[in-house]
PQR file of N, CA, C, O and H, with PARSE charges and radii, in Angstrom:
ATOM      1  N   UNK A   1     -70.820 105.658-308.440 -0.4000 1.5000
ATOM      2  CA  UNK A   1     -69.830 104.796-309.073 -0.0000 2.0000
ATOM      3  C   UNK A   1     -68.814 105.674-309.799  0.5500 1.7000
ATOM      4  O   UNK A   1     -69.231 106.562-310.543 -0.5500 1.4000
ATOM      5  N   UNK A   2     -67.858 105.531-309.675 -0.4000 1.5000
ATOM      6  CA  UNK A   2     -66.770 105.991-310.584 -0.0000 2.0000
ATOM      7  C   UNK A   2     -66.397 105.117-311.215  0.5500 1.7000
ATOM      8  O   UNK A   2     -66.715 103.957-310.951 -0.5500 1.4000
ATOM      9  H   UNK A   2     -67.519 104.809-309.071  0.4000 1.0000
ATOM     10  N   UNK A   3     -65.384 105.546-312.529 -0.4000 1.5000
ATOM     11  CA  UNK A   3     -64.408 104.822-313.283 -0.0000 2.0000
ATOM     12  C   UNK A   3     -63.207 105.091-313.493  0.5500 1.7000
ATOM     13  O   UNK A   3     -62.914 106.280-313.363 -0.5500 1.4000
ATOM     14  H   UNK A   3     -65.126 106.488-312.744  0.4000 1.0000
ATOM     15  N   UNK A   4     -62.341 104.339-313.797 -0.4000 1.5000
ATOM     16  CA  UNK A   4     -60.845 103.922-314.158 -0.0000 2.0000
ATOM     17  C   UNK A   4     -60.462 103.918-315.596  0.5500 1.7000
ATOM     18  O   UNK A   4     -60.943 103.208-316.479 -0.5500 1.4000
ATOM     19  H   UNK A   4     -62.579 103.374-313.902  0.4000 1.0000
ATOM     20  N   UNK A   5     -59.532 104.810-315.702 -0.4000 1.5000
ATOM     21  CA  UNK A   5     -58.954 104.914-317.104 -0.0000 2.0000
ATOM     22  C   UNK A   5     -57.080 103.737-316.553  0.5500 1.7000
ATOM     23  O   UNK A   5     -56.449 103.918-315.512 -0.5500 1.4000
ATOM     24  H   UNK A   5     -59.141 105.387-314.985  0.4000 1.0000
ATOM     25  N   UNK A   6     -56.890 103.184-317.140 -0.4000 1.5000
ATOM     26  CA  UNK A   6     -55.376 102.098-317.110 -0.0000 2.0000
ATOM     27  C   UNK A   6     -54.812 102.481-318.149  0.5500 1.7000
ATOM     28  O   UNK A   6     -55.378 102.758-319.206 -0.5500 1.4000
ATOM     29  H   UNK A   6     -57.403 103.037-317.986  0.4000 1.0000
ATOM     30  N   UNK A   7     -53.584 102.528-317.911 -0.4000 1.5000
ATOM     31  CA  UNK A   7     -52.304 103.015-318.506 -0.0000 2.0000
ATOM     32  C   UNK A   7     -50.997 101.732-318.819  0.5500 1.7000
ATOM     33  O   UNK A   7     -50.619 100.935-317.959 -0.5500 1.4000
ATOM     34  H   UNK A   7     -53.124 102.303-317.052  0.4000 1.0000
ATOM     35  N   UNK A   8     -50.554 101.787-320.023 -0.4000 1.5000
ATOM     36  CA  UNK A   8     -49.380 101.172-319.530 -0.0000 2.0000
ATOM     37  C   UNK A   8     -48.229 101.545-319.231  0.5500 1.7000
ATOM     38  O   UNK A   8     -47.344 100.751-318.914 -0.5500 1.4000
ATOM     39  H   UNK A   8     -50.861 102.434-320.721  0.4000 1.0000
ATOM     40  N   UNK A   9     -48.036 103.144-319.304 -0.4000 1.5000
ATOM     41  CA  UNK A   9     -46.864 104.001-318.635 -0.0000 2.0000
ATOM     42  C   UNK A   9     -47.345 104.901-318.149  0.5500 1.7000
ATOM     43  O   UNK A   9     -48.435 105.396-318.438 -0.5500 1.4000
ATOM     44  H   UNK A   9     -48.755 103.789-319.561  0.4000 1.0000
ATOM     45  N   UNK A  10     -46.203 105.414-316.913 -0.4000 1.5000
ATOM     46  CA  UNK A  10     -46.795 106.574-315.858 -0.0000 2.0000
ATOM     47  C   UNK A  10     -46.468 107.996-316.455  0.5500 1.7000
ATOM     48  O   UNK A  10     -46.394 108.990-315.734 -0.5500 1.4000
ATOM     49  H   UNK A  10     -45.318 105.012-316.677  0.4000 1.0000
ATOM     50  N   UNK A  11     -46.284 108.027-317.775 -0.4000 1.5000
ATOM     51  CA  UNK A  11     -46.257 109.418-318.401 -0.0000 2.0000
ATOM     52  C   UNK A  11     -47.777 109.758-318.683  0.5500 1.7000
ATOM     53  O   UNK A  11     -48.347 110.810-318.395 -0.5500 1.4000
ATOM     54  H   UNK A  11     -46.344 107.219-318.361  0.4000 1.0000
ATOM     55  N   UNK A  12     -48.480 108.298-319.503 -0.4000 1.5000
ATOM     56  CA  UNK A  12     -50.062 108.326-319.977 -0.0000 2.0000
ATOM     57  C   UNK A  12     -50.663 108.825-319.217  0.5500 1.7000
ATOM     58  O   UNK A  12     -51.368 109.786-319.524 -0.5500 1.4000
ATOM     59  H   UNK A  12     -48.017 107.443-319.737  0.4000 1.0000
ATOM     60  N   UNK A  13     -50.570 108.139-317.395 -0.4000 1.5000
ATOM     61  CA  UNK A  13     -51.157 108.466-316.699 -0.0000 2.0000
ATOM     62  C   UNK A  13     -51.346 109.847-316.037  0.5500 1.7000
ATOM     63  O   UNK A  13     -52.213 110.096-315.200 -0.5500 1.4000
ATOM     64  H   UNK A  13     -49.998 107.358-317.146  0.4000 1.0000
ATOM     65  N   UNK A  14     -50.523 110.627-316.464 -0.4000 1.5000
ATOM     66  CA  UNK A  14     -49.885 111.639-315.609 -0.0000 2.0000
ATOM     67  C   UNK A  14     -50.834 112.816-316.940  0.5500 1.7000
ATOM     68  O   UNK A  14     -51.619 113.711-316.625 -0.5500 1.4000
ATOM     69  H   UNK A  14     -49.818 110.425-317.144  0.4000 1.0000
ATOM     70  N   UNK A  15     -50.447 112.442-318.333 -0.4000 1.5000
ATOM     71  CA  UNK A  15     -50.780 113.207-318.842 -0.0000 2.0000
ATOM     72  C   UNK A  15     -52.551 113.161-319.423  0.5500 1.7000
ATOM     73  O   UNK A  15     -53.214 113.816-320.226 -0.5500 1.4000
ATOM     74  H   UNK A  15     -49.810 111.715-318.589  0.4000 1.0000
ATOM     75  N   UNK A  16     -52.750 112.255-318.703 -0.4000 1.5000
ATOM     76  CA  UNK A  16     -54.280 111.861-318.939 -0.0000 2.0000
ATOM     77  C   UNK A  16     -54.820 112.506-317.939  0.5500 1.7000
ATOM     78  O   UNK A  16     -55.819 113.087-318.362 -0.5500 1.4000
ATOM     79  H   UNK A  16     -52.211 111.723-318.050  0.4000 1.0000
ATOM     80  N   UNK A  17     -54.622 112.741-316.553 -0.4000 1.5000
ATOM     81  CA  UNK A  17     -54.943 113.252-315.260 -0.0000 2.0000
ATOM     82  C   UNK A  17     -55.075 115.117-315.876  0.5500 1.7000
ATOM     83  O   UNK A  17     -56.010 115.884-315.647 -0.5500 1.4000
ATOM     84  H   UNK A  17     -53.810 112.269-316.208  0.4000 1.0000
ATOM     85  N   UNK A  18     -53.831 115.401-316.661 -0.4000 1.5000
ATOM     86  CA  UNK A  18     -53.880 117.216-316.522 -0.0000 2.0000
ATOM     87  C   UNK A  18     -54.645 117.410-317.669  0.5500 1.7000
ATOM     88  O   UNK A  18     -55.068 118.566-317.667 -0.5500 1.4000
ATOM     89  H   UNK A  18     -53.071 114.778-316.847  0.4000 1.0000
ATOM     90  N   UNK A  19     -54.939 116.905-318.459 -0.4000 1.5000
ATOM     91  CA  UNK A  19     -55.856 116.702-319.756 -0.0000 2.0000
ATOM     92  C   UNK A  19     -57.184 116.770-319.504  0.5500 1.7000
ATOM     93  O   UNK A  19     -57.863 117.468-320.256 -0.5500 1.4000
ATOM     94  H   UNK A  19     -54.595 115.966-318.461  0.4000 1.0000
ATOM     95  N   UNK A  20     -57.710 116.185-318.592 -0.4000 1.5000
ATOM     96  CA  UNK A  20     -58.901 116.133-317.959 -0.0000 2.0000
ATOM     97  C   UNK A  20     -59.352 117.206-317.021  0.5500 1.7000
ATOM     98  O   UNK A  20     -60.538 117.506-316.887 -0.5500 1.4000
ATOM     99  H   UNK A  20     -57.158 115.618-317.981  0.4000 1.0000
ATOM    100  N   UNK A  21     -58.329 117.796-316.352 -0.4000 1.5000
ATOM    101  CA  UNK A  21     -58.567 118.446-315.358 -0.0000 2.0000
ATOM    102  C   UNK A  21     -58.237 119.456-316.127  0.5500 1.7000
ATOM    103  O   UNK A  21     -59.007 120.273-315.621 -0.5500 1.4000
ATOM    104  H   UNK A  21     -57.365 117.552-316.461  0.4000 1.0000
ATOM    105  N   UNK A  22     -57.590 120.165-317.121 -0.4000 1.5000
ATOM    106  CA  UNK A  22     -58.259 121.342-318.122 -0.0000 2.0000
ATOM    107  C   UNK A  22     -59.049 121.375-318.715  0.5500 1.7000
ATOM    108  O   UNK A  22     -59.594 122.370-319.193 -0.5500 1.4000
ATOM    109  H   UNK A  22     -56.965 119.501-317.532  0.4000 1.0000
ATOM    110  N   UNK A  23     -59.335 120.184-318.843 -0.4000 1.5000
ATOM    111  CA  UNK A  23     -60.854 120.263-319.471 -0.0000 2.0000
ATOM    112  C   UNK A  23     -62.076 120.444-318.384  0.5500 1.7000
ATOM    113  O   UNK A  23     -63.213 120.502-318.851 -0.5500 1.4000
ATOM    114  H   UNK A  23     -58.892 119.375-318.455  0.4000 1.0000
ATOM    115  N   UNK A  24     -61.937 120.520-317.237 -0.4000 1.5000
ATOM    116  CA  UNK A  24     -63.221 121.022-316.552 -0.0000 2.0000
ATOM    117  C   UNK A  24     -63.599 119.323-315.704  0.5500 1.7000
ATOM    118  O   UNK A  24     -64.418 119.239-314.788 -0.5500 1.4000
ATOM    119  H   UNK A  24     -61.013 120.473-316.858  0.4000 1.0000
ATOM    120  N   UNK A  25     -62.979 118.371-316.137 -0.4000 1.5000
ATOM    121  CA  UNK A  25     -63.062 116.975-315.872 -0.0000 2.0000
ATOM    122  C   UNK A  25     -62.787 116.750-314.295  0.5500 1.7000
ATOM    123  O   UNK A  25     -61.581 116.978-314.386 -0.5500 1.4000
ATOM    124  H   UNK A  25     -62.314 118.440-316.881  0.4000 1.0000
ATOM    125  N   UNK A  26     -62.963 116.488-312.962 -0.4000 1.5000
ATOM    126  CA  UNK A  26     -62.584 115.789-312.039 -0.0000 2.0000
ATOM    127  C   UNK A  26     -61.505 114.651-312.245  0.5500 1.7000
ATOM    128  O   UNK A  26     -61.912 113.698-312.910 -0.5500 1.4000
ATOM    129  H   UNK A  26     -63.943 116.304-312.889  0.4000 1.0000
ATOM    130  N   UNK A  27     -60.586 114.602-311.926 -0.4000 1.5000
ATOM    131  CA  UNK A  27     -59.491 113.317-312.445 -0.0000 2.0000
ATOM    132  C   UNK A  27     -58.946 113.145-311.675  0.5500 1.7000
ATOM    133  O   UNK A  27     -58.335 114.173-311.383 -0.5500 1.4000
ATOM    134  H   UNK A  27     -60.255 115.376-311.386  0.4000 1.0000
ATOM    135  N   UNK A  28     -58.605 111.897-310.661 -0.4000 1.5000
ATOM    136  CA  UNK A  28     -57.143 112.194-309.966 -0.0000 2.0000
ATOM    137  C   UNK A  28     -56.735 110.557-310.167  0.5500 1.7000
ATOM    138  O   UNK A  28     -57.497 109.602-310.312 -0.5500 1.4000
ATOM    139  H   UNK A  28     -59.101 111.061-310.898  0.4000 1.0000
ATOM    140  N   UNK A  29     -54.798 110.596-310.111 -0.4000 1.5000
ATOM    141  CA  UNK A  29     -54.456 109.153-309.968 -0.0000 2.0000
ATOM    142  C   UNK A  29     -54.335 108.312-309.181  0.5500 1.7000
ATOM    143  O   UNK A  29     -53.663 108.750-308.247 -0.5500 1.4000
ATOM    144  H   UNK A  29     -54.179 111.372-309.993  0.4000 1.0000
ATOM    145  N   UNK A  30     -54.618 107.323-309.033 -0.4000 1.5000
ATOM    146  CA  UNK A  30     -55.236 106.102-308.200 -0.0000 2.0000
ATOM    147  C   UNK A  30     -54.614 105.412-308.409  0.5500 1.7000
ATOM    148  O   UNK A  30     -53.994 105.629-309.450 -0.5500 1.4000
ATOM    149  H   UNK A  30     -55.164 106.967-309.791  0.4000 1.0000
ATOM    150  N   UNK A  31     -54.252 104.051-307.650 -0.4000 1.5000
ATOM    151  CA  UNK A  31     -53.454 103.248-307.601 -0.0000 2.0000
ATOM    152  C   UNK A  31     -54.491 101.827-308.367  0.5500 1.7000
ATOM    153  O   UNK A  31     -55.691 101.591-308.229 -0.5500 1.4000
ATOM    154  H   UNK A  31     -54.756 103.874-306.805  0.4000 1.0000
ATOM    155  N   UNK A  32     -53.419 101.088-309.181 -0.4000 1.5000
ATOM    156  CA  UNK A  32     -54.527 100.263-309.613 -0.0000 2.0000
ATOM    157  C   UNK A  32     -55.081  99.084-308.903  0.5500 1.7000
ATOM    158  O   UNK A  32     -54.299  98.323-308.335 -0.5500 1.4000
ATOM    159  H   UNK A  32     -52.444 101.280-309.294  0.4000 1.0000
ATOM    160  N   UNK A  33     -56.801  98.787-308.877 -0.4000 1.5000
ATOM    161  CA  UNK A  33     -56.932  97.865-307.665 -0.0000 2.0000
ATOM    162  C   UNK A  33     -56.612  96.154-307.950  0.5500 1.7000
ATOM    163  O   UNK A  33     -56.625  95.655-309.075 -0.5500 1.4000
ATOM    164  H   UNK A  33     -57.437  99.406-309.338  0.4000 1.0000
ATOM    165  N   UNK A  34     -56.462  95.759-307.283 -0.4000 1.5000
ATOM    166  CA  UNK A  34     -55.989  94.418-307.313 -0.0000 2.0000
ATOM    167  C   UNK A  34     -57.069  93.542-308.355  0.5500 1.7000
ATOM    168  O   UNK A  34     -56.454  92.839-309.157 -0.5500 1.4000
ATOM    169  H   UNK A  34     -56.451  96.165-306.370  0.4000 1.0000
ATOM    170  N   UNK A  35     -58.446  93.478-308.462 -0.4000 1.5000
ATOM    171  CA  UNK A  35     -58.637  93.200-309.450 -0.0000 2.0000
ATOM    172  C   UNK A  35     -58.088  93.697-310.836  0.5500 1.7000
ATOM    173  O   UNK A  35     -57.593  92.882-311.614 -0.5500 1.4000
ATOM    174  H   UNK A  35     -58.946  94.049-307.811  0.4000 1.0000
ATOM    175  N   UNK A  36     -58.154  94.735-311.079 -0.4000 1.5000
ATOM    176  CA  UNK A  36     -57.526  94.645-312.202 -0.0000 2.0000
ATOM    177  C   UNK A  36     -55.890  95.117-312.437  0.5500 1.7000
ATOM    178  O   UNK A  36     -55.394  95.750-311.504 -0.5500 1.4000
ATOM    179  H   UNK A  36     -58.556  95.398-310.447  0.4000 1.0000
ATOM    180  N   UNK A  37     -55.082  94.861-313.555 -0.4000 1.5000
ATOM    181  CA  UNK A  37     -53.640  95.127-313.061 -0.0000 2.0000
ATOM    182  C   UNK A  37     -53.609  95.734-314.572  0.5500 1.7000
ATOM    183  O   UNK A  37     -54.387  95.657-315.523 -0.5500 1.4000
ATOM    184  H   UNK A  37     -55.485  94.347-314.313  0.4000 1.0000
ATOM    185  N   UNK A  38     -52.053  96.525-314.310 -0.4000 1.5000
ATOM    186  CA  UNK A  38     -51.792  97.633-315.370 -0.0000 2.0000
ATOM    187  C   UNK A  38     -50.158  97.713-315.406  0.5500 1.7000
ATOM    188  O   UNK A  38     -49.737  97.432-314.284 -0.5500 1.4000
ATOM    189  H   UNK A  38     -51.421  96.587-313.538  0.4000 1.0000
ATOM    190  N   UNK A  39     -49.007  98.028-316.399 -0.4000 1.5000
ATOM    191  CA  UNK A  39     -47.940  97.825-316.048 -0.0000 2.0000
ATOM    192  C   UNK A  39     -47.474  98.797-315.533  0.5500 1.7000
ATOM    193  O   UNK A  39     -46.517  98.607-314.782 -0.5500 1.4000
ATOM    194  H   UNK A  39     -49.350  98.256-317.311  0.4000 1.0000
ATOM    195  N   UNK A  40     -47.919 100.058-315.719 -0.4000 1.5000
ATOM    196  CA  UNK A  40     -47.490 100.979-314.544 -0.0000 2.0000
ATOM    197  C   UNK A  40     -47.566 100.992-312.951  0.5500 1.7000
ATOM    198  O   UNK A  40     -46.671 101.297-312.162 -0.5500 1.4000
ATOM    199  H   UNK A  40     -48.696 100.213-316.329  0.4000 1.0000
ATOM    200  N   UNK A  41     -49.270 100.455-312.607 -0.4000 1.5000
ATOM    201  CA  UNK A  41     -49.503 100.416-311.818 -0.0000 2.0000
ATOM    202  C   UNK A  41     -50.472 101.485-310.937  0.5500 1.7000
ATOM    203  O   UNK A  41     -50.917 101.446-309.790 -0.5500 1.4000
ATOM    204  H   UNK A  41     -49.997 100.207-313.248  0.4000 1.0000
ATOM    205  N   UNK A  42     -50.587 102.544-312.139 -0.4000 1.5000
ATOM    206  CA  UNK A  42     -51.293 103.289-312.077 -0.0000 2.0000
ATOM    207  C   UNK A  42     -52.314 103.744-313.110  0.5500 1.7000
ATOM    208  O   UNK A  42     -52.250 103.661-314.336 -0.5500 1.4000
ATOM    209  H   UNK A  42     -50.226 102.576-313.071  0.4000 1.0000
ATOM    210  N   UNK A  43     -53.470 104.349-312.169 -0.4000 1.5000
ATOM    211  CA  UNK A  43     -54.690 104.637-312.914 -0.0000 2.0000
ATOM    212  C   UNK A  43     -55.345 105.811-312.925  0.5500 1.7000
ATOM    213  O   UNK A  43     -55.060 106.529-311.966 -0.5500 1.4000
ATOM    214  H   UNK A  43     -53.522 104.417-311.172  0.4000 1.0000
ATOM    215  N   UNK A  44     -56.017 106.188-313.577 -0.4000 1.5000
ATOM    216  CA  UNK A  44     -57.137 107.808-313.086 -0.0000 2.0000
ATOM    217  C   UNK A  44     -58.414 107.593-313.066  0.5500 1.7000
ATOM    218  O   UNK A  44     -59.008 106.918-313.907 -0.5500 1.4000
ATOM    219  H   UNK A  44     -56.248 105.606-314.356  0.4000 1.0000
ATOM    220  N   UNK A  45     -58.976 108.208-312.009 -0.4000 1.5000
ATOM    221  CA  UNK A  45     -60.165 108.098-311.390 -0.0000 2.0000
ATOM    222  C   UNK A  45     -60.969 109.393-312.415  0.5500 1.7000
ATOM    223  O   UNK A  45     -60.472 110.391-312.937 -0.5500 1.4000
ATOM    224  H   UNK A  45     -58.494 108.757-311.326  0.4000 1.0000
ATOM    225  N   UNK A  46     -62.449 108.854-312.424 -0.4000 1.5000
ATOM    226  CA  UNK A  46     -62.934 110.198-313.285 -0.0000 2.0000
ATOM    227  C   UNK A  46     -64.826 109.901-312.831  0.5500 1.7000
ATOM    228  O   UNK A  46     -65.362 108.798-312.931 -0.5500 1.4000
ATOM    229  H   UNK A  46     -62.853 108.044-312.000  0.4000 1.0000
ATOM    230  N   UNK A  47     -65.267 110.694-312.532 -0.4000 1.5000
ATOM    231  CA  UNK A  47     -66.850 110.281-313.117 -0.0000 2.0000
ATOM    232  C   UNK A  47     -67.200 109.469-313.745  0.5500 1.7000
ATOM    233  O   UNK A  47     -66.191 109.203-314.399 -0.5500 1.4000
ATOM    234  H   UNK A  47     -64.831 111.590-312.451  0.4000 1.0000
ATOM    235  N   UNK A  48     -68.190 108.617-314.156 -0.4000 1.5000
ATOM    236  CA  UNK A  48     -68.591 107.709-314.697 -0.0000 2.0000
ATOM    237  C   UNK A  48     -69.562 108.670-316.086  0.5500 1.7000
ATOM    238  O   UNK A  48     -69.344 108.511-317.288 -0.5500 1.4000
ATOM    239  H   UNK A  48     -69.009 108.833-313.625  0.4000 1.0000
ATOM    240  N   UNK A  49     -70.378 109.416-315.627 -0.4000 1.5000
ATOM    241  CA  UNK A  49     -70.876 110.328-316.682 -0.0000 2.0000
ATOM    242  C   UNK A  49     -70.044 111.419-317.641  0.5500 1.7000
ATOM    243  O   UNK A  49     -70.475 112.245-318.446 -0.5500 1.4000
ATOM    244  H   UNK A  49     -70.555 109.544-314.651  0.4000 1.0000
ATOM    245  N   UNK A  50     -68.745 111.105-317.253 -0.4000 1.5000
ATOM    246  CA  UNK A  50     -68.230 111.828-318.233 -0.0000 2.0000
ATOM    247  C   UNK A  50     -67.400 110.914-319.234  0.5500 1.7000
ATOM    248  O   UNK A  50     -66.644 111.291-320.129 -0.5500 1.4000
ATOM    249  H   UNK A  50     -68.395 110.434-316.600  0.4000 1.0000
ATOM    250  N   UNK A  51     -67.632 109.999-318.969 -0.4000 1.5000
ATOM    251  CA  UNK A  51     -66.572 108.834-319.453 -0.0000 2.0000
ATOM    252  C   UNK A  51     -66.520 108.986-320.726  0.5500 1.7000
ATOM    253  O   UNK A  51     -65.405 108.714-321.170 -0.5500 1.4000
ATOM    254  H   UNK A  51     -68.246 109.693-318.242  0.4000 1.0000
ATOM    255  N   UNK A  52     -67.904 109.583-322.145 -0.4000 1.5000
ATOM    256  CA  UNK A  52     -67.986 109.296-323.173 -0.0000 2.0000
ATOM    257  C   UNK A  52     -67.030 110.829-324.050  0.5500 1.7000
ATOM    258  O   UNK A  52     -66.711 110.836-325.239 -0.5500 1.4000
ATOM    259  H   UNK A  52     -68.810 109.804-321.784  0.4000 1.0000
ATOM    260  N   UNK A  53     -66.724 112.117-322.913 -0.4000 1.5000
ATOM    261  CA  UNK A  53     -65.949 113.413-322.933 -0.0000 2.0000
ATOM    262  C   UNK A  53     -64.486 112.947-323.008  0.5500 1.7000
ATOM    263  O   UNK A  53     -63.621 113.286-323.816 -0.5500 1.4000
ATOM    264  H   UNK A  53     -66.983 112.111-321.947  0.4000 1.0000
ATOM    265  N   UNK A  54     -64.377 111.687-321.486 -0.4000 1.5000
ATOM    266  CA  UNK A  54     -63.100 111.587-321.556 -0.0000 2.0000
ATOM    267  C   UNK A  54     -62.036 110.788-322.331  0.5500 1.7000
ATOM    268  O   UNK A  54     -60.808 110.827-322.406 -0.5500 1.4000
ATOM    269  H   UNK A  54     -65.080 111.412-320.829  0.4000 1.0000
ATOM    270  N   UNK A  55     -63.359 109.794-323.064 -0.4000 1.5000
ATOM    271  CA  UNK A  55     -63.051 108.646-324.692 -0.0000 2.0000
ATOM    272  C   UNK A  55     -62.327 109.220-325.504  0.5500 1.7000
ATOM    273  O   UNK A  55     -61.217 108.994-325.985 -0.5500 1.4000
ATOM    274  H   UNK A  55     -64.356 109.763-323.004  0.4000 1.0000
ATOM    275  N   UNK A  56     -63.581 110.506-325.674 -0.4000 1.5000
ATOM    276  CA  UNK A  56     -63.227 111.436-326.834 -0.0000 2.0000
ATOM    277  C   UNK A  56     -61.752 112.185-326.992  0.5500 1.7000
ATOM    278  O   UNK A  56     -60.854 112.168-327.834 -0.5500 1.4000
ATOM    279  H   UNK A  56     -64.483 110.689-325.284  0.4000 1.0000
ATOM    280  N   UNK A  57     -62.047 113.013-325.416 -0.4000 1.5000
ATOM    281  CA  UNK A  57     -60.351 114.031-325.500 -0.0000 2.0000
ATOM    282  C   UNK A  57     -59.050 112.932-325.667  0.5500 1.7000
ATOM    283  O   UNK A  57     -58.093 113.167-326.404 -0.5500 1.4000
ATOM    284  H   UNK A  57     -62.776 113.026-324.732  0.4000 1.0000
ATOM    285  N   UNK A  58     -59.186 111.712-324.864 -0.4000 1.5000
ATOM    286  CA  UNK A  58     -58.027 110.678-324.650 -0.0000 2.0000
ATOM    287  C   UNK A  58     -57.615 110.498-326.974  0.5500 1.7000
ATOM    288  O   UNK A  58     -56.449 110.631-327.347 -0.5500 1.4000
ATOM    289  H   UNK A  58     -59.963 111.521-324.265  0.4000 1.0000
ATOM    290  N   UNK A  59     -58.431 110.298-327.741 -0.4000 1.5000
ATOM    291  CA  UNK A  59     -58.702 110.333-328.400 -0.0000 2.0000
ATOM    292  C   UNK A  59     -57.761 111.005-329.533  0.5500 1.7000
ATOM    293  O   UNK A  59     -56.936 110.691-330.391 -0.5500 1.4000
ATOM    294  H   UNK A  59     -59.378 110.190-327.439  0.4000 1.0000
ATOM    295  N   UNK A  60     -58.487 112.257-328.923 -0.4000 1.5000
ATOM    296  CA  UNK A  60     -57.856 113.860-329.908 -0.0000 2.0000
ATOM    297  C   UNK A  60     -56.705 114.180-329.434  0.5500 1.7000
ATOM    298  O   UNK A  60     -55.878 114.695-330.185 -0.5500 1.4000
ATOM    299  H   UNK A  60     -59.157 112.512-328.226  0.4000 1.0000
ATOM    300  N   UNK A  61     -56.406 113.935-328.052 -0.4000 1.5000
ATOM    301  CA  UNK A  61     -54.765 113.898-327.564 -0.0000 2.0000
ATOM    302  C   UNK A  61     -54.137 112.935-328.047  0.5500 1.7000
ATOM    303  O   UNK A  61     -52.926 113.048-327.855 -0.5500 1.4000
ATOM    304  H   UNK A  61     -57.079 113.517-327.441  0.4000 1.0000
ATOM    305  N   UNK A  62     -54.545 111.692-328.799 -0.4000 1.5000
ATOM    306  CA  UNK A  62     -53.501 110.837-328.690 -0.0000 2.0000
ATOM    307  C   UNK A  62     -53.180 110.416-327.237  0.5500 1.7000
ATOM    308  O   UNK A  62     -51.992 110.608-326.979 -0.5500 1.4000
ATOM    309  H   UNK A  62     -55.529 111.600-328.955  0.4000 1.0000
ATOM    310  N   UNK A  63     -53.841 109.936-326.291 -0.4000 1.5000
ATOM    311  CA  UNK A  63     -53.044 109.341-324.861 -0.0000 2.0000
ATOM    312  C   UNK A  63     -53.356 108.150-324.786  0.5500 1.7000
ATOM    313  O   UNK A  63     -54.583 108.053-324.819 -0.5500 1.4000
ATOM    314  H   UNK A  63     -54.806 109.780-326.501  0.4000 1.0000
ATOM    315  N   UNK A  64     -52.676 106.837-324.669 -0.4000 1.5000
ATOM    316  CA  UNK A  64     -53.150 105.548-324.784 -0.0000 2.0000
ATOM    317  C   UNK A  64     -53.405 105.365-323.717  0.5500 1.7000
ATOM    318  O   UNK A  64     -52.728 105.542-322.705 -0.5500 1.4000
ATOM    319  H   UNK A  64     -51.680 106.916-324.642  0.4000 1.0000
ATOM    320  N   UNK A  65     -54.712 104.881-323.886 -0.4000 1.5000
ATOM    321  CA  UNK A  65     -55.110 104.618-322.467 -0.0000 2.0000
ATOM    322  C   UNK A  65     -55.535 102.651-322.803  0.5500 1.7000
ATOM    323  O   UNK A  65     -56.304 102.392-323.729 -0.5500 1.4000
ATOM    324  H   UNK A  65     -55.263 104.737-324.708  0.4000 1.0000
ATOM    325  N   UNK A  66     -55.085 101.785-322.163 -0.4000 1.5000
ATOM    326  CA  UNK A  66     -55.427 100.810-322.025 -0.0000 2.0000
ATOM    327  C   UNK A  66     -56.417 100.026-321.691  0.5500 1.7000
ATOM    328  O   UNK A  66     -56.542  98.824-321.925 -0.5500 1.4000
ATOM    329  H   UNK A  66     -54.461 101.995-321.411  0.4000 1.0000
ATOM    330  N   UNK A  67     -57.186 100.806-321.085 -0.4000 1.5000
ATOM    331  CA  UNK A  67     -58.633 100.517-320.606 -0.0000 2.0000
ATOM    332  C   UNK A  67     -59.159 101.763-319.306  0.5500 1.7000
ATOM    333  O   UNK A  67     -58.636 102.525-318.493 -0.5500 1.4000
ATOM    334  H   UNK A  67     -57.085 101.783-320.895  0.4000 1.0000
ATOM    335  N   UNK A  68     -60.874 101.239-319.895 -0.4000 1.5000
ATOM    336  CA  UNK A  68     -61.822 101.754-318.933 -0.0000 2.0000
ATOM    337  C   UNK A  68     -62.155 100.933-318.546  0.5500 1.7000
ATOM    338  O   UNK A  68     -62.069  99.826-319.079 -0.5500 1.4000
ATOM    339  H   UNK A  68     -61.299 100.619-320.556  0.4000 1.0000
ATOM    340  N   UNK A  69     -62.793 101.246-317.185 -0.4000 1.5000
ATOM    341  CA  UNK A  69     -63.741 100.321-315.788 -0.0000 2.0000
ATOM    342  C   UNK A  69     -64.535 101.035-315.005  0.5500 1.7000
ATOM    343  O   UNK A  69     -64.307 102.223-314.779 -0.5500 1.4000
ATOM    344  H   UNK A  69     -62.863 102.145-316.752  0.4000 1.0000
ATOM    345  N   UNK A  70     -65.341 100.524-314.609 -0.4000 1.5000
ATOM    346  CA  UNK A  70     -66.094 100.755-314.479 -0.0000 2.0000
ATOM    347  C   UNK A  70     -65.873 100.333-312.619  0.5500 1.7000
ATOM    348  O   UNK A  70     -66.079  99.135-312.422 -0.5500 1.4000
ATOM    349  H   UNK A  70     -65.527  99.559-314.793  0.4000 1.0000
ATOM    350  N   UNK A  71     -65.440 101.270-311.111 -0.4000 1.5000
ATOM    351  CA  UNK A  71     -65.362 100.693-310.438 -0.0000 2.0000
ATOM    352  C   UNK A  71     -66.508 100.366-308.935  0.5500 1.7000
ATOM    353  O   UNK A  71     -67.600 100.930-309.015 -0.5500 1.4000
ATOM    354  H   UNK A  71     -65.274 102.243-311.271  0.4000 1.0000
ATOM    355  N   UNK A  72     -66.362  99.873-308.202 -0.4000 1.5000
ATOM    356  CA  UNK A  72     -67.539 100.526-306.935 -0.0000 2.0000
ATOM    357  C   UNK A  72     -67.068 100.968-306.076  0.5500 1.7000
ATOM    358  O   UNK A  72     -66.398 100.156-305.438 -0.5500 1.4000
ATOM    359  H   UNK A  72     -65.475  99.415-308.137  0.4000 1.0000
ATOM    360  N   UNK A  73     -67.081 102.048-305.658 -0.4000 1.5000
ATOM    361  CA  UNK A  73     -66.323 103.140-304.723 -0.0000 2.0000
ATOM    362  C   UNK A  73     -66.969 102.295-302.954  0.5500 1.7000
ATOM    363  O   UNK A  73     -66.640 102.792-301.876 -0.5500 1.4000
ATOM    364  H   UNK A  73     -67.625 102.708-306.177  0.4000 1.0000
TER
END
């Protein structure tokens, strides 16, 4: 299972993706799925076991992230 970090701008998203991925994180951006919607329209994909690393850094960066999900690949 992976999860979804949602954004409501494609800067968040963009800067949530290189944030993660210096941190040692797997991240890439994903389009958001039709269940759920976002005003960008975009999302980042991440591990599900790292989700409580990527709470944190989203956090200490300051990156608004609008939501997590939890998705089924």
């Amino acid at each position: 299972m992976a999860c979804l970090a949602t954004f409501k701008t494609t800067s968040a998203a963009l800067m949530f993706e290189r944030t993660c991925r210096a941190s040692g994180i797997p991240a890439r951006i994903a389009p958001v799925p039709r269940k759920l919607s976002s005003s960008c329209g975009l999302a980042c994909e991440f591990p599900c076991d790292k989700r409580q690393e990527v709470e944190d850094i989203s956090l200490t960066k300051k990156i608004q992230v609008a939501g997590y999900h939890d998705i089924d690949e």
